[in-house]
Structures are given as structure tokens and as C-alpha cells.
Chimera marker file (.cmm) of the C-alpha trace (Angstrom):
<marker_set name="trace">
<marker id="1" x="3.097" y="-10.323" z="0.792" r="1" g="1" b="0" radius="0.5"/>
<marker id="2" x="0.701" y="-12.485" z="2.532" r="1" g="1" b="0" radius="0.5"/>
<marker id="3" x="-0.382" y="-10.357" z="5.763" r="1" g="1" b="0" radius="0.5"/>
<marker id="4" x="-3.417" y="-10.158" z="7.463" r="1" g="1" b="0" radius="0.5"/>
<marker id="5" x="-5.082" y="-7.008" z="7.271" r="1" g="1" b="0" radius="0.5"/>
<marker id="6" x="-4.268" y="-4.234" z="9.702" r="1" g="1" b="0" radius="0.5"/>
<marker id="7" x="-1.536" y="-6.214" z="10.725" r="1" g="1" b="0" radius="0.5"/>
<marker id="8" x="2.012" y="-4.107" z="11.418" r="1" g="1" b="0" radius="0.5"/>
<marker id="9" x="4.698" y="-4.908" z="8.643" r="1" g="1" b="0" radius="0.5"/>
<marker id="10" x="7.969" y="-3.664" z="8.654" r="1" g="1" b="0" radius="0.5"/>
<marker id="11" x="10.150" y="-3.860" z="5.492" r="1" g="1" b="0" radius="0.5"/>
<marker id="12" x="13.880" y="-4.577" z="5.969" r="1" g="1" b="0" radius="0.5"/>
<marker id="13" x="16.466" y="-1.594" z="5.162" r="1" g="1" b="0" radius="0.5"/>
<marker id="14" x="18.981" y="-1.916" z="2.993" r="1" g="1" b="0" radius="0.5"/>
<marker id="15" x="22.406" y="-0.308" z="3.752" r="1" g="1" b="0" radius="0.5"/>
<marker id="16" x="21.475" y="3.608" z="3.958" r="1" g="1" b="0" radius="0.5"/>
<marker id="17" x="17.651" y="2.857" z="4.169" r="1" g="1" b="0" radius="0.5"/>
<marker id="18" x="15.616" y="3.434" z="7.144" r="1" g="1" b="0" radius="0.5"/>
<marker id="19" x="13.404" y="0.576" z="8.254" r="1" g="1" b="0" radius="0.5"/>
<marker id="20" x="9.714" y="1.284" z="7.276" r="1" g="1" b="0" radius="0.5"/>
<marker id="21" x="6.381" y="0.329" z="9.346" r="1" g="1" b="0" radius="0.5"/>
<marker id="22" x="2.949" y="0.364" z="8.464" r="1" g="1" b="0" radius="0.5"/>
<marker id="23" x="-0.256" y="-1.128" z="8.531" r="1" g="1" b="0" radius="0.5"/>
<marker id="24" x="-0.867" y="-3.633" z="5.709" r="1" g="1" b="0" radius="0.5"/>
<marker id="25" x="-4.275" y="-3.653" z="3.699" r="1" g="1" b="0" radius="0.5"/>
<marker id="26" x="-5.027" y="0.070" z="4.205" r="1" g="1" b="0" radius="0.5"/>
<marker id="27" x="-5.253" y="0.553" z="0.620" r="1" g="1" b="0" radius="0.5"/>
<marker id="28" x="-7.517" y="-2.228" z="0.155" r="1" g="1" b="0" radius="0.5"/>
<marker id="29" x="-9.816" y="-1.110" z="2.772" r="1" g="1" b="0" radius="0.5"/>
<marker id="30" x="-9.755" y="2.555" z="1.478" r="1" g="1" b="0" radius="0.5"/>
<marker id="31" x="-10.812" y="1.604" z="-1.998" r="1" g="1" b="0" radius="0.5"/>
<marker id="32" x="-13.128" y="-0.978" z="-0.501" r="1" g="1" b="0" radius="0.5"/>
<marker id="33" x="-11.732" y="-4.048" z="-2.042" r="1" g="1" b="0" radius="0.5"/>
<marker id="34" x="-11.403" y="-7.565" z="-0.157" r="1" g="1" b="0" radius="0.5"/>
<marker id="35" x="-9.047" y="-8.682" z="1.316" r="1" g="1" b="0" radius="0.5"/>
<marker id="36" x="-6.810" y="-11.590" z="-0.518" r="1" g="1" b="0" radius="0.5"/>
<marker id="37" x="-7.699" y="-9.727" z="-4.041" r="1" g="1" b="0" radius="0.5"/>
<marker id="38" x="-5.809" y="-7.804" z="-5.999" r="1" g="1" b="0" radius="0.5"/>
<marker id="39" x="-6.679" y="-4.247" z="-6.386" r="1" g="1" b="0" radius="0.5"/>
<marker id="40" x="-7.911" y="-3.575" z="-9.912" r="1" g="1" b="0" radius="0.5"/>
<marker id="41" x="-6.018" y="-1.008" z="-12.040" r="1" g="1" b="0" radius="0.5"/>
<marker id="42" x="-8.635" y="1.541" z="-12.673" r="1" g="1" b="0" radius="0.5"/>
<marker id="43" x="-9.568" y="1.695" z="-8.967" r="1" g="1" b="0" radius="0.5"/>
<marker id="44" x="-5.448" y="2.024" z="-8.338" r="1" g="1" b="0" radius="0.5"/>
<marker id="45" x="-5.382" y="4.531" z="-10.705" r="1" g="1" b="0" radius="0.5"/>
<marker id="46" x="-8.186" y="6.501" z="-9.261" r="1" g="1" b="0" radius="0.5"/>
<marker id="47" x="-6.951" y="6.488" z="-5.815" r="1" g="1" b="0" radius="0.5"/>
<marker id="48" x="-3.381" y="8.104" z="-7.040" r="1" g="1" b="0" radius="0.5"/>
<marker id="49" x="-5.327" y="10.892" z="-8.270" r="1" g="1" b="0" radius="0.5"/>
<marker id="50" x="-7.395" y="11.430" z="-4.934" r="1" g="1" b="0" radius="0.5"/>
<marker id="51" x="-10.460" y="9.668" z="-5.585" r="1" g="1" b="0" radius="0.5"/>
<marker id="52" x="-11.046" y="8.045" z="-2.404" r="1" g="1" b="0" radius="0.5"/>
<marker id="53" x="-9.344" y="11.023" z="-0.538" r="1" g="1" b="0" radius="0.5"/>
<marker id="54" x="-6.096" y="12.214" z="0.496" r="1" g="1" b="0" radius="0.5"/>
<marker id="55" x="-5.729" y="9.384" z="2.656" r="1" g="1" b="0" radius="0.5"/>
<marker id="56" x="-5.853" y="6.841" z="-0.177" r="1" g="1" b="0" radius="0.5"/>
<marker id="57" x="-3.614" y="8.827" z="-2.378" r="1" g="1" b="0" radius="0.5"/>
<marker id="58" x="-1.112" y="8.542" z="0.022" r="1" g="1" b="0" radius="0.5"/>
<marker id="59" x="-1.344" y="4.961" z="0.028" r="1" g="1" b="0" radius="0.5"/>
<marker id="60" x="-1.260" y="4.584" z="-3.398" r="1" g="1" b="0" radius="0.5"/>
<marker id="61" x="1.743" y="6.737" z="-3.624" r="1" g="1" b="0" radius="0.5"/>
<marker id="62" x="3.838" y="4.663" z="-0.921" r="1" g="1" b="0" radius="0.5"/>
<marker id="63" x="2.360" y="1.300" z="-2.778" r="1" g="1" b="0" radius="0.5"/>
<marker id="64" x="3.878" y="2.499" z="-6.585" r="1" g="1" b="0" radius="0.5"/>
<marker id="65" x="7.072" y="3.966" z="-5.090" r="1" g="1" b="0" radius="0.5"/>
<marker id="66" x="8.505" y="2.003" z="-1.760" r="1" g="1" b="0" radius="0.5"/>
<marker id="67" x="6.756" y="-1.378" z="-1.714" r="1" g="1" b="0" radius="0.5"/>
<marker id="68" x="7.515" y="-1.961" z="-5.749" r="1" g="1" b="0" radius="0.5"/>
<marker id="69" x="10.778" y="-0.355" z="-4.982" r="1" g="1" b="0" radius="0.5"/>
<marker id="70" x="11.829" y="-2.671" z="-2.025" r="1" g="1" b="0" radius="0.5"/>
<marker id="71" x="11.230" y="-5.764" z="-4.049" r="1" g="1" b="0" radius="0.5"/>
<marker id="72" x="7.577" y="-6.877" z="-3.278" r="1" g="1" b="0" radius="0.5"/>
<link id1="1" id2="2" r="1" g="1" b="0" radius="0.2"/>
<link id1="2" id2="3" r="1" g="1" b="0" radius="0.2"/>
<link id1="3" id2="4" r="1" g="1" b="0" radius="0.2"/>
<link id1="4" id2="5" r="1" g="1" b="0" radius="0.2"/>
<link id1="5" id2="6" r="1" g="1" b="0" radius="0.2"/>
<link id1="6" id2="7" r="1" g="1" b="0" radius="0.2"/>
<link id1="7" id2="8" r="1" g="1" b="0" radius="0.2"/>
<link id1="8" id2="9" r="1" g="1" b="0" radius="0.2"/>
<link id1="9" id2="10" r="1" g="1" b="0" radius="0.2"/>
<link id1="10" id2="11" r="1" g="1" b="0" radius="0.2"/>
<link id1="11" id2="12" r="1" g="1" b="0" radius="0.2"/>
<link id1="12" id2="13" r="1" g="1" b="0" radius="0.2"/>
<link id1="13" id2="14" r="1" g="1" b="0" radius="0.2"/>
<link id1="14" id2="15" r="1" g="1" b="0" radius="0.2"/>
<link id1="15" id2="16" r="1" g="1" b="0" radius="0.2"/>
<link id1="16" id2="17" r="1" g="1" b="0" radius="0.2"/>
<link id1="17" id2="18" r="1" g="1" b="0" radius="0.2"/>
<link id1="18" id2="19" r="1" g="1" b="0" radius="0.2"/>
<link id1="19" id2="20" r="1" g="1" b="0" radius="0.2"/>
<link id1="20" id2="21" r="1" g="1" b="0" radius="0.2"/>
<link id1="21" id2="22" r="1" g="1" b="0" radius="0.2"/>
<link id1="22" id2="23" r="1" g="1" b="0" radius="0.2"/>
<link id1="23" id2="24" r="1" g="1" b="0" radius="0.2"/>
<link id1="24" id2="25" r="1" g="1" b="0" radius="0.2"/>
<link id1="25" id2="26" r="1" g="1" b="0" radius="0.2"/>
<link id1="26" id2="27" r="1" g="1" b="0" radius="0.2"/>
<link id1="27" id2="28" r="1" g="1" b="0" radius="0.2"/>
<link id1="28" id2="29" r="1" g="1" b="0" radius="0.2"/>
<link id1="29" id2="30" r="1" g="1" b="0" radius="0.2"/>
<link id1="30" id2="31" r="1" g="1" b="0" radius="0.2"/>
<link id1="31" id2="32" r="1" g="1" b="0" radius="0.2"/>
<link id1="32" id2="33" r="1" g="1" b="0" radius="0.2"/>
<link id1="33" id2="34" r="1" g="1" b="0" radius="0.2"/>
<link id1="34" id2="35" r="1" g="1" b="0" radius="0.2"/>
<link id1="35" id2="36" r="1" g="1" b="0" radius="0.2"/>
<link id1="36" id2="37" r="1" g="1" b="0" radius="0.2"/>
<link id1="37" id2="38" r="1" g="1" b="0" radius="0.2"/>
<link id1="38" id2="39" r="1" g="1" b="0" radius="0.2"/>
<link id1="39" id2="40" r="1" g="1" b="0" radius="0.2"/>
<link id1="40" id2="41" r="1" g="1" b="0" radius="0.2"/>
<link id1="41" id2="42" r="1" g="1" b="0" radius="0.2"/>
<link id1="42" id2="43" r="1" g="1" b="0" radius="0.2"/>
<link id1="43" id2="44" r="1" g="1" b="0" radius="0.2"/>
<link id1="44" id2="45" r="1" g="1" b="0" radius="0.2"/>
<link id1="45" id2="46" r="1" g="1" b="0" radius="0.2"/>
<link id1="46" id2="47" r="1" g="1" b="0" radius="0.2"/>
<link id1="47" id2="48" r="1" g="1" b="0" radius="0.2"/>
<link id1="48" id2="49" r="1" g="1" b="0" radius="0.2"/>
<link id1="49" id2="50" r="1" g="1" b="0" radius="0.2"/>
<link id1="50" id2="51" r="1" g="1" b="0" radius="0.2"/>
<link id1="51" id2="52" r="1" g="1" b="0" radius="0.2"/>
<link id1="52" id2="53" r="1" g="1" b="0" radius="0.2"/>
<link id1="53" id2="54" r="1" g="1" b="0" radius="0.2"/>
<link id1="54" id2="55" r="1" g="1" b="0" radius="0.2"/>
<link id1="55" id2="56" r="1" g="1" b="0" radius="0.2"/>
<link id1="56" id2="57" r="1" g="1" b="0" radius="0.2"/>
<link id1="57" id2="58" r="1" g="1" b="0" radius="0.2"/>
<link id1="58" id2="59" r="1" g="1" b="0" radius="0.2"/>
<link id1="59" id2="60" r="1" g="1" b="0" radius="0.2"/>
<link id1="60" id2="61" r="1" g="1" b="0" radius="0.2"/>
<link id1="61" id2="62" r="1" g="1" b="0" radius="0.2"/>
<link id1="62" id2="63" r="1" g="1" b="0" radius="0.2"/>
<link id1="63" id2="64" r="1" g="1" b="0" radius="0.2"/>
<link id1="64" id2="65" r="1" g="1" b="0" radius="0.2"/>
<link id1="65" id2="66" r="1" g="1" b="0" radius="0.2"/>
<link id1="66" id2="67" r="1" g="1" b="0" radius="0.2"/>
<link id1="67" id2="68" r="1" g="1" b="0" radius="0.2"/>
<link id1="68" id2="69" r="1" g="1" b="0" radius="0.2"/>
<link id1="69" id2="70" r="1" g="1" b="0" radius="0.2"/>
<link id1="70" id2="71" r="1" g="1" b="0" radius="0.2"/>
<link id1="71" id2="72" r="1" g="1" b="0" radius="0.2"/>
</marker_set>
């Protein structure tokens, strides 16, 4: 997904999905890594176990579950 940071995506819904919004590159700025790179594993890893703080767990969560999920 090519978005511009901070820019407001909203994934499509499937047939009993509800439509998701949210802000894209949050995870990237909460780990601190540029924008246009990929985010390496170890610093995924440690922001799913609350590294960078609660809010960046929660990112991490909702990248590994609905964004993989949905087909990114």
C-alpha cells in the first residue's frame, strides 16, 4: 500500500465486514522508521510485545491480524 504518511485509509469490507479507517504509517513513526521502508522484523517483533508502548503494540497487533488478513 503506497500511502503517504498520516494519510486516512480505509480498507474495503467484505460481505459481513465493517469498513475500517485509520491513519497509515503510525507504526512506522512509532518505531521510528522512514517512511517508504519496510519495518525490520526484530523492531516488529519488539513493538508486539510493548516495546515502544502500548500505543505501538496496538499497531502491531492490527498490522499482523487485519491488514495481512484483508489481503495487503
Amino acid at each position: 500500500m503506497a500511502v503517504k504518511m498520516g494519510t486516512k485509509v480505509t480498507l474495503k469490507a467484505k460481505k459481513g465486514q465493517k469498513k475500517i479507517t485509520f491513519k497509515a504509517g503510525g507504526l512506522h513513526k512509532s518505531t521510528g522508521t522512514p517512511a517508504g521502508q519496510k519495518i525490520p522484523a526484530a523492531k516488529r517483533a519488539k513493538a508486539l510485545a510493548g516495546g515502544y508502548g502500548p500505543k505501538a503494540a496496538a499497531q502491531a497487533r492490527f498490522a499482523k491480524n487485519v491488514l495481512v488478513g484483508r489481503g495487503k
